[in-house]
C-alpha positions as CSV (number, residue, x, y, z in Angstrom):
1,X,108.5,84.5,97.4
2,X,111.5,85.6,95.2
3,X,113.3,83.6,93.0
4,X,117.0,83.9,92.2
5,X,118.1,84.9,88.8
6,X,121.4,85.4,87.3
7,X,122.3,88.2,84.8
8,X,125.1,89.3,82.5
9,X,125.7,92.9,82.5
10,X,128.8,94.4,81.0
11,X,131.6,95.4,84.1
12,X,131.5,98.8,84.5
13,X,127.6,98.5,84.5
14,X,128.5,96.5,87.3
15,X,131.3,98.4,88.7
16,X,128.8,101.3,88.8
17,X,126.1,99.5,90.1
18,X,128.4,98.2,93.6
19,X,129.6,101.6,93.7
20,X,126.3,103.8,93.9
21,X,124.2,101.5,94.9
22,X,126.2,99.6,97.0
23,X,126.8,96.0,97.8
24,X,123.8,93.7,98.6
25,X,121.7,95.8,97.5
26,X,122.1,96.0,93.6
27,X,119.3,93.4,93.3
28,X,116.5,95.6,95.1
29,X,118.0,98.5,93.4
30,X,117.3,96.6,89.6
31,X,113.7,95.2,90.9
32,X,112.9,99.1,91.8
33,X,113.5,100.1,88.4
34,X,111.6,96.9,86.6
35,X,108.2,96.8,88.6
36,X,106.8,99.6,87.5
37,X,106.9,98.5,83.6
38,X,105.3,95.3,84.7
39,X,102.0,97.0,86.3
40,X,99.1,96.3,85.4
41,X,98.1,99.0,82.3
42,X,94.3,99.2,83.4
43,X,96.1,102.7,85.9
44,X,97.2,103.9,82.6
45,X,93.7,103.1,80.8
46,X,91.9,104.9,83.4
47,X,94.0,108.0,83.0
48,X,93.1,108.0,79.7
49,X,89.6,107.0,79.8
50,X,89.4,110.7,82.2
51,X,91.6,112.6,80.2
52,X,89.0,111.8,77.0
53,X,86.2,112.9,79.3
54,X,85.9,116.3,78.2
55,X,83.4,117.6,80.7
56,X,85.1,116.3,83.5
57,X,88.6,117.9,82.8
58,X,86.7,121.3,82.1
59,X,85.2,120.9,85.5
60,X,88.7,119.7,86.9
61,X,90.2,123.0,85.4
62,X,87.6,125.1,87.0
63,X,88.1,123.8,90.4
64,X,92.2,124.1,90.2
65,X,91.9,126.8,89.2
66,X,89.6,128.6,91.3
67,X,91.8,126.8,94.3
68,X,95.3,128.5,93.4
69,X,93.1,131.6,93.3
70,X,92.0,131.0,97.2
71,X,95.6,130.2,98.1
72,X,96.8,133.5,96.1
73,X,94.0,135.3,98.7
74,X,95.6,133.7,101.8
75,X,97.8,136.2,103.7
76,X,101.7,134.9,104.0
């Protein structure tokens, strides 16, 4: 469901805004740039949560790393 909402924006934010983005679509464009600051955090939390495991980013390491050296093998 979306709901209408009416903003104030100064005009050549505006201007710019018809003129890139282009008329009728200035309010997808603006929803695109706000949703992903209104995600849930627990993504964010779970990155982190992985980065702290120290093991698992030392195994992580290992495997990238012995992967770019099998592509480095392949012949072009």
């Amino acid at each position: 469901m979306q709901k209408k909402l009416t903003l104030s924006i100064d005009e050549t934010v505006y201007d710019g805004l018809h003129r890139i983005v282009g008329r009728g679509k200035i309010s997808q464009f603006i929803e695109d740039l706000v949703r992903p600051c209104l995600l849930d955090s627990a993504l964010d939390a779970g990155y982190r949560a992985m980065a702290a495991d120290k093991k698992r980013e030392a195994e992580a390491l290992e495997w990238s790393n012995a992967l770019a050296g099998d592509s480095a093998d392949e012949a072009r």
